[in-house]
Each structure stands twice: as structure tokens, then as C-alpha cells.
Kinemage of the C-alpha trace (Angstrom):
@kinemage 1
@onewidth
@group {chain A} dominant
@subgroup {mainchain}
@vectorlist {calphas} color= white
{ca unk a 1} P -5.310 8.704 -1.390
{ca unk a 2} L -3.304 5.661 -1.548
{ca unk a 3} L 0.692 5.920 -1.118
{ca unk a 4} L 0.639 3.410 -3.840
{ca unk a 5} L 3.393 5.070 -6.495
{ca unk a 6} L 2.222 3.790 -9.862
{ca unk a 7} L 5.563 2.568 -11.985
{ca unk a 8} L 5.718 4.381 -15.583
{ca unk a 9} L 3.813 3.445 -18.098
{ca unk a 10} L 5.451 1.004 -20.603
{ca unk a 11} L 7.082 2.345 -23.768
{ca unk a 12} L 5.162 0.313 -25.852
{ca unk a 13} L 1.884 -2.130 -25.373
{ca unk a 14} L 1.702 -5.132 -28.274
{ca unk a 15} L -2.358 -6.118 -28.935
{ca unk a 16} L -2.537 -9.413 -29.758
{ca unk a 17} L -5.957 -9.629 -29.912
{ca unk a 18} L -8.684 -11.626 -31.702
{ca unk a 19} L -11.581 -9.721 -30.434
{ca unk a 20} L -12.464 -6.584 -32.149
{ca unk a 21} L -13.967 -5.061 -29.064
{ca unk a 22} L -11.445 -5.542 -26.885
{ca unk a 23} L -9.067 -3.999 -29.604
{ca unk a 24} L -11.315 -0.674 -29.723
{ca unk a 25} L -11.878 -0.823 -25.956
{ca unk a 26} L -8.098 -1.498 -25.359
{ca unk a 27} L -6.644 1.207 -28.305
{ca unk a 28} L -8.447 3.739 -26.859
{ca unk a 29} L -8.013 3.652 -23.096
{ca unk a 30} L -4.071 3.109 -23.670
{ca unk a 31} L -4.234 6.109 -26.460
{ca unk a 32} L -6.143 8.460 -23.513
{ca unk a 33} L -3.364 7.669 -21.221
{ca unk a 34} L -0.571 8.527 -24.086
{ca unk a 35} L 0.774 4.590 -23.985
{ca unk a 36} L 1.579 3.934 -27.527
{ca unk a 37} L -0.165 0.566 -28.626
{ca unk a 38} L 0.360 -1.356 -31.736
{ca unk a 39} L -1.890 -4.228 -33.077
{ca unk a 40} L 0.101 -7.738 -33.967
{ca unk a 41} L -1.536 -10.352 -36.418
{ca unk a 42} L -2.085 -13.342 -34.149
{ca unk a 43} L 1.198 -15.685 -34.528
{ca unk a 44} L 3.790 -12.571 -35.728
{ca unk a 45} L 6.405 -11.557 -33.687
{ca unk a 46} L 5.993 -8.731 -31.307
{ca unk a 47} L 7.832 -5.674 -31.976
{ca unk a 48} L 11.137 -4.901 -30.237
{ca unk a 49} L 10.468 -2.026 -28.436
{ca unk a 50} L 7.089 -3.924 -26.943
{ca unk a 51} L 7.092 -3.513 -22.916
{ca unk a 52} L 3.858 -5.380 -22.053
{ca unk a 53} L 1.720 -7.481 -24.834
{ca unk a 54} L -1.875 -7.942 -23.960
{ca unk a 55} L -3.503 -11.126 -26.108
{ca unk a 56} L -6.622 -12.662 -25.796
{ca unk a 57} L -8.062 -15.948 -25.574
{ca unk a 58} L -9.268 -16.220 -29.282
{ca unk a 59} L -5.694 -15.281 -30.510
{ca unk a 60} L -4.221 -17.387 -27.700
{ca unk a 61} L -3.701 -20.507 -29.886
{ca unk a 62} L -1.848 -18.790 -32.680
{ca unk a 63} L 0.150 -16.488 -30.670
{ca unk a 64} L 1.242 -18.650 -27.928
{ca unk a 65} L 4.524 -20.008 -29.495
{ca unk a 66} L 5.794 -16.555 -30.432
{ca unk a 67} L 5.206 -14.736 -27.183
{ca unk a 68} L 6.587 -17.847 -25.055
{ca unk a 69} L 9.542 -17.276 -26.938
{ca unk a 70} L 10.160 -13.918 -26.991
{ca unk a 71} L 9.690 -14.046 -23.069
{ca unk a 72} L 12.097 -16.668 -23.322
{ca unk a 73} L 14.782 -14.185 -25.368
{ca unk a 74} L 14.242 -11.670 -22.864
{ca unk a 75} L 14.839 -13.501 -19.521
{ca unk a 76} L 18.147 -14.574 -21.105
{ca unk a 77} L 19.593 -11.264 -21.008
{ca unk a 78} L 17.371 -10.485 -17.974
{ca unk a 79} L 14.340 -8.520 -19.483
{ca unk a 80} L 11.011 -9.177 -18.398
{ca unk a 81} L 8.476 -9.201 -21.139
{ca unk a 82} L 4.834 -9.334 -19.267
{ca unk a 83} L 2.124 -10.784 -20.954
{ca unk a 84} L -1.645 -10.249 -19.862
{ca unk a 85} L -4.296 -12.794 -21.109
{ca unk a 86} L -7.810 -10.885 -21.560
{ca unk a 87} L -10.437 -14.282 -20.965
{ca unk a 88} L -14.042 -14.090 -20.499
{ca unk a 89} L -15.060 -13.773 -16.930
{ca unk a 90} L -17.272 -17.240 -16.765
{ca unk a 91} L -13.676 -18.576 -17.901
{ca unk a 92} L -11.294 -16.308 -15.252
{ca unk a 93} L -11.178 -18.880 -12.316
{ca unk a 94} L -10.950 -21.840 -14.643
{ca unk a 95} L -7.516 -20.332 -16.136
{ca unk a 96} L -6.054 -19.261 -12.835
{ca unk a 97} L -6.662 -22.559 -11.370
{ca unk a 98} L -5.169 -24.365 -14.729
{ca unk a 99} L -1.516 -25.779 -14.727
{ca unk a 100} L -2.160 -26.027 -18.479
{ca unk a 101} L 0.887 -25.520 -20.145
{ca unk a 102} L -0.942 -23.378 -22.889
{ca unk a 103} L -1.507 -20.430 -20.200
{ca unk a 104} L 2.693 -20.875 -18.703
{ca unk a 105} L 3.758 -17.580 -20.466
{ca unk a 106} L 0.712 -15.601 -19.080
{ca unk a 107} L 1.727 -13.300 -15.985
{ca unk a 108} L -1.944 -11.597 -15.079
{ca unk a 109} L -5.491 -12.105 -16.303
{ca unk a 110} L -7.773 -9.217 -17.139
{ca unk a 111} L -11.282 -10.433 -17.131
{ca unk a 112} L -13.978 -9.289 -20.199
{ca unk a 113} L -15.942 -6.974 -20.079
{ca unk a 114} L -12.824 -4.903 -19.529
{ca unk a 115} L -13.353 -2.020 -16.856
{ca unk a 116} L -10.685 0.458 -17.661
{ca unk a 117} L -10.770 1.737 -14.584
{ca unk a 118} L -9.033 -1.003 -13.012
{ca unk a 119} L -6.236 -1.737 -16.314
{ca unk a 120} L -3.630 0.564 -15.095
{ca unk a 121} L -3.910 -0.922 -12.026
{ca unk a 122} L -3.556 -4.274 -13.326
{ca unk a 123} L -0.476 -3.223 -15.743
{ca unk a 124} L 1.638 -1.057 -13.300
{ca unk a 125} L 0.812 -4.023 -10.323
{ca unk a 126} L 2.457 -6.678 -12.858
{ca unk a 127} L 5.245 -3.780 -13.529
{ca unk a 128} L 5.949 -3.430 -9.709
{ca unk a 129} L 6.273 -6.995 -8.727
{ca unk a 130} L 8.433 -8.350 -12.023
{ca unk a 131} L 11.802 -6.483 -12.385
{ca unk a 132} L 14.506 -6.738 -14.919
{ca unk a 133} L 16.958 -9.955 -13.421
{ca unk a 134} L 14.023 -11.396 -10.925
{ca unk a 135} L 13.619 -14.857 -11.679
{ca unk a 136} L 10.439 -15.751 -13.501
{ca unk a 137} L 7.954 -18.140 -11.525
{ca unk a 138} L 6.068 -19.568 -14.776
{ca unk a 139} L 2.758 -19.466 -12.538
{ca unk a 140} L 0.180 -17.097 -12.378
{ca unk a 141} L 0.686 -14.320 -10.049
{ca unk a 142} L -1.182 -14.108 -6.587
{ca unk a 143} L -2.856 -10.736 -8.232
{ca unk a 144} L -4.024 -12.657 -11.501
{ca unk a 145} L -5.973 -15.523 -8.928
{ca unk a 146} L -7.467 -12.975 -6.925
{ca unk a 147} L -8.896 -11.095 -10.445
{ca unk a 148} L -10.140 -13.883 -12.152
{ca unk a 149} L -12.621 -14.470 -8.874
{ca unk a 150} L -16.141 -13.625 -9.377
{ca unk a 151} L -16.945 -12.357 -6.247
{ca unk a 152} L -15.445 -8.569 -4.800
{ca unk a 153} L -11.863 -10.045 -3.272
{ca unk a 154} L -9.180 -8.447 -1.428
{ca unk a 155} L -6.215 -9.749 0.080
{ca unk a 156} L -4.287 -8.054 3.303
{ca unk a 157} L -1.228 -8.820 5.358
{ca unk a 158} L 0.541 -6.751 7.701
{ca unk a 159} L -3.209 -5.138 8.261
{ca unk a 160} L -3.040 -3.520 4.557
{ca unk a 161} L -4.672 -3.949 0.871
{ca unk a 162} L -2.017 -5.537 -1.383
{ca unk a 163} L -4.201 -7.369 -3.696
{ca unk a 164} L -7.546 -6.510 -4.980
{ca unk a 165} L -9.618 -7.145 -7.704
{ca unk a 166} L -11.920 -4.808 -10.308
{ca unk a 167} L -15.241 -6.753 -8.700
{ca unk a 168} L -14.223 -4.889 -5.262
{ca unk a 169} L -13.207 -1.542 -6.432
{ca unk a 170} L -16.833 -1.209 -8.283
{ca unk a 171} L -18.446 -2.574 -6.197
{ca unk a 172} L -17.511 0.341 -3.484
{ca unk a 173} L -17.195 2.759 -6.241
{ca unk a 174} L -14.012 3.751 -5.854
{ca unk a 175} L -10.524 3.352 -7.956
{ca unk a 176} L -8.511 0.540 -7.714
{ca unk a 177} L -5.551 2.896 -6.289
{ca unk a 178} L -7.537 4.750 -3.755
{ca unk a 179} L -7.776 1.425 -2.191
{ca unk a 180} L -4.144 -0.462 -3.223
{ca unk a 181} L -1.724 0.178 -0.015
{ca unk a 182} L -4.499 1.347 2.769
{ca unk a 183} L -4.750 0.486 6.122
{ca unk a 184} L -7.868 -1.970 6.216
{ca unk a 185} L -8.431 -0.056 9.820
{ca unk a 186} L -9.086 3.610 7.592
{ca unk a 187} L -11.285 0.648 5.182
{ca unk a 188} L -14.021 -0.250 7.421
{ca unk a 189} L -17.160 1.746 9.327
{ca unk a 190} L -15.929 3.471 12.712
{ca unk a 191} L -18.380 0.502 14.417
{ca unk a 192} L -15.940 -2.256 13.101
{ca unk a 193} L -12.667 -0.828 14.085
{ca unk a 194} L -12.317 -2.220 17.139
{ca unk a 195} L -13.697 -5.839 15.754
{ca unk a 196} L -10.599 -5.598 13.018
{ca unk a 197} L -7.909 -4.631 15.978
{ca unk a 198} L -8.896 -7.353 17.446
{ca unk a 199} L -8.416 -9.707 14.531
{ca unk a 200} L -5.080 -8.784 14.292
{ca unk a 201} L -3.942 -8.783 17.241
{ca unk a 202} L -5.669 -12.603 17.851
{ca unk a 203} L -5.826 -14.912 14.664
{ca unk a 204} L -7.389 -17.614 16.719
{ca unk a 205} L -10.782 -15.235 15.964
{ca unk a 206} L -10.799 -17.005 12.844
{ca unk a 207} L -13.720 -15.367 10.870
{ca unk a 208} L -15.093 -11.477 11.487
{ca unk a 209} L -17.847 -9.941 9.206
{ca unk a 210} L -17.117 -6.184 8.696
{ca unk a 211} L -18.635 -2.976 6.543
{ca unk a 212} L -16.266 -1.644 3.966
{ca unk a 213} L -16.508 1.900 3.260
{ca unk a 214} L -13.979 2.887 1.151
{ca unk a 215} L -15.583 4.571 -1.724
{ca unk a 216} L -18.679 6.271 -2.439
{ca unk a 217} L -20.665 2.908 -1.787
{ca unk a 218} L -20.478 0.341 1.755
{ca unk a 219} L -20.168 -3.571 1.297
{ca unk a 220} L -20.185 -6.341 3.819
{ca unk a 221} L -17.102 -8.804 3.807
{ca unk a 222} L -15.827 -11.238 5.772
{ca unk a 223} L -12.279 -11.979 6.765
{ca unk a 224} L -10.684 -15.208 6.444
{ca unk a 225} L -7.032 -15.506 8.133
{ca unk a 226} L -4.899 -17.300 5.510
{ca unk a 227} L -2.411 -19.544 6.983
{ca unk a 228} L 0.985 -21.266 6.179
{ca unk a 229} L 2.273 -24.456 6.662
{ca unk a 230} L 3.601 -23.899 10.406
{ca unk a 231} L 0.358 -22.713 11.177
{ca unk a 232} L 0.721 -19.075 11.342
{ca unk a 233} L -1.722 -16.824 10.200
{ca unk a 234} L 0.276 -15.023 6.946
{ca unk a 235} L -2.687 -12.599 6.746
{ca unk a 236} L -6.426 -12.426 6.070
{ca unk a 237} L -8.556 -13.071 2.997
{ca unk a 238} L -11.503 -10.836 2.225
{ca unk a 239} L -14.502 -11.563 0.650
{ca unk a 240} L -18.110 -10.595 -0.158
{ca unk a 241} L -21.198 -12.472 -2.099
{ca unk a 242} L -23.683 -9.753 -1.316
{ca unk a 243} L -27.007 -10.258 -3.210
{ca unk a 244} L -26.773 -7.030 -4.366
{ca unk a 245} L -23.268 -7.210 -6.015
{ca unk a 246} L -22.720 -7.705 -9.344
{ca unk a 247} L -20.372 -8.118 -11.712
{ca unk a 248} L -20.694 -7.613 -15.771
């Protein structure tokens, strides 16, 4: 199990959602889990007690104003209101590419069809990285990018998971968590232990294809080092287009 400790669960989720199936989808999962939701007319303010707000891209034009500026209350007296656009996942990489002002108040994505699996993964990883009094970037986060890719995706530095996204964790069959914090050395076949070692402890062997095992299915990735402006190699990229992977 991962040593990944989950945050609590917000007091209060805000739907701000145009979709009716992402409402029932949405309304239920968070009513399972005993997070108290409440659904907001498109362009009304959210609710004071509202700890995350999740809207989606039909409701985006009418709601954007209010949200942006209820954010905007709450960093003044240091509160962090996150917001979590729910887009279509032709449209994910498209969004977390844009620097269109419309999406500046949006903090993660969460790609349609919505795998509920992989939410509270999504909403307690937002809820780690933003604290109350931590300045606000105004970008989409590093998590949000690697989500809205269609392809399974995993990022790791320091030789562990810190980001992944819901293509991965299905695509292994296993929860986002149990993954979220390992060791990529306890991630891969016994066969390709050795060949990941050696990746870290060289970054001029730029590219390694390995077998990921952790869940109840394998999948073949390769490793891209990701490197900063002085040329160091900040950690490694991981990526799969198997034939056989899908995504809904």
C-alpha cells in the first residue's frame, strides 16, 4: 500500500455543473464517501461553507465570473478555494496547454467519462499541494497536465510516483493510491530492476523501456529523463501508447 496519507475530505463540495450526468455520477460518488455536495445554478454564488467546487465546461461560461471571484475573496484572507473543471477528454490536453484567461481560476482537470476511482485522488492531491496562505500560481497544476493526457502517464523524481493520471491506474488495474508515493523500483518486473538502477544512477541513458506491474494487469512504458535549464536531469517522465490501452 502506498504511504500516501490522503488529507480529509472537504466540508463541503459546490456542483456547478451543466451536465446532468456528471451531476448524478458526481452526487453519488461524493454521497458514498459521506462528502456533503450541493448543486449551484450556473452563475450563483457558491455557498460559504463550500471547500472545493467542481464545474464543468457547459456551465463554465456562466459561472466563471463568480467562482474567479470568490477565489479571489478567499486568497485575501488566505483561504484557498480549489476549483476542478470536468472537460471532455478529446478537449483535456487542449485546456491544459491553454493560457486562456477563461480557464485562470481552474486548479485541476478531471477528464469525462469520470472514473470515480481516481476523484479522490484527484481532490485530496489538489488538497495536499494548495494550503491556506501558499501563494496561488494562476496556472494549471503539474497534476492537472499530466491528467488531461490521453495516453497512461506518470511522473517520478527522486525514483518515486508523484504524479499520475486515471489512464495509468486502469490501465494496470489498480487504485490511483496504491500507486501515488511508490518506489518505481517495487513498480516494475524483477527483469527491469536492474535496467531502472541504472537509470538513476546515469541520466546520460536517456531513454529505457520497462514492464510495469503494479496492479492486477502489466504495461510497457518508457522513461524519459526530464531536464531543467542547467541541464540536470530533475527526474523521469513515463509513458505508454500500447495498442492495447484504452481509454473511455
Amino acid at each position: 500500500m502506498s504511504d500516501f496519507d490522503a488529507p480529509s475530505p472537504p466540508r463541503a463540495v459546490a456542483l456547478v455543473l451543466a451536465d446532468s450526468g456528471n451531476e448524478h455520477v458526481l452526487t453519488t460518488w461524493l454521497d458514498e464517501h459521506g462528502i456533503a455536495a450541493e448543486a449551484i445554478e450556473p452563475g450563483d454564488p457558491l455557498p460559504e461553507d463550500t471547500s472545493l467546487c467542481l464545474v464543468d465546461i457547459g456551465a463554465l461560461s456562466r459561472a466563471a465570473a463568480v467562482i474567479r471571484r470568490q477565489k479571489e475573496q478567499r486568497d485575501e484572507v488566505d483561504e484557498f478555494l480549489p476549483c476542478l473543471l470536468v472537460v471532455p477528454q478529446r478537449l483535456g490536453p487542449r485546456v491544459a496547454a491553454s493560457d486562456d484567461t477563461r480557464f485562470d481560476f481552474v486548479d485541476e482537470l478531471i477528464t469525462v467519462p469520470i472514473d470515480p476511482k481516481t476523484l479522490r485522488h484527484r481532490i485530496d492531491s489538489l488538497l495536499e499541494q494548495h494550503r491556506p496562505g501558499e501563494e496561488a500560481t494562476g496556472t494549471l497544476s503539474l497534476g492537472a497536465v499530466v491528467e488531461a493526457l490521453p495516453f497512461a502517464t506518470f511522473v517520478v523524481v527522486d525514483g518515486v510516483v508523484t504524479e499520475l493520471n486515471s489512464t495509468l491506474s486502469r490501465a494496470l488495474g489498480a487504485d490511483p493510491e496504491d500507486l501515488h508515493g511508490r518506489r518505481l523500483d517495487e513498480l516494475v518486473a524483477t527483469e527491469d530492476r536492474d535496467r531502472v538502477e541504472r537509470l538513476f544512477g546515469r541520466p546520460e541513458l536517456s531513454v529505457e523501456h520497462v514492464r510495469l506491474v503494479g496492479g492486477t494487469e502489466s504495461l510497457s512504458v518508457e522513461l524519459r529523463p526530464i531536464t531543467i535549464e542547467n541541464g540536470t536531469v530533475s527526474g523521469y517522465l513515463g509513458i505508454s501508447r500500447d495498442r492495447d490501452e484504452t481509454r473511455d
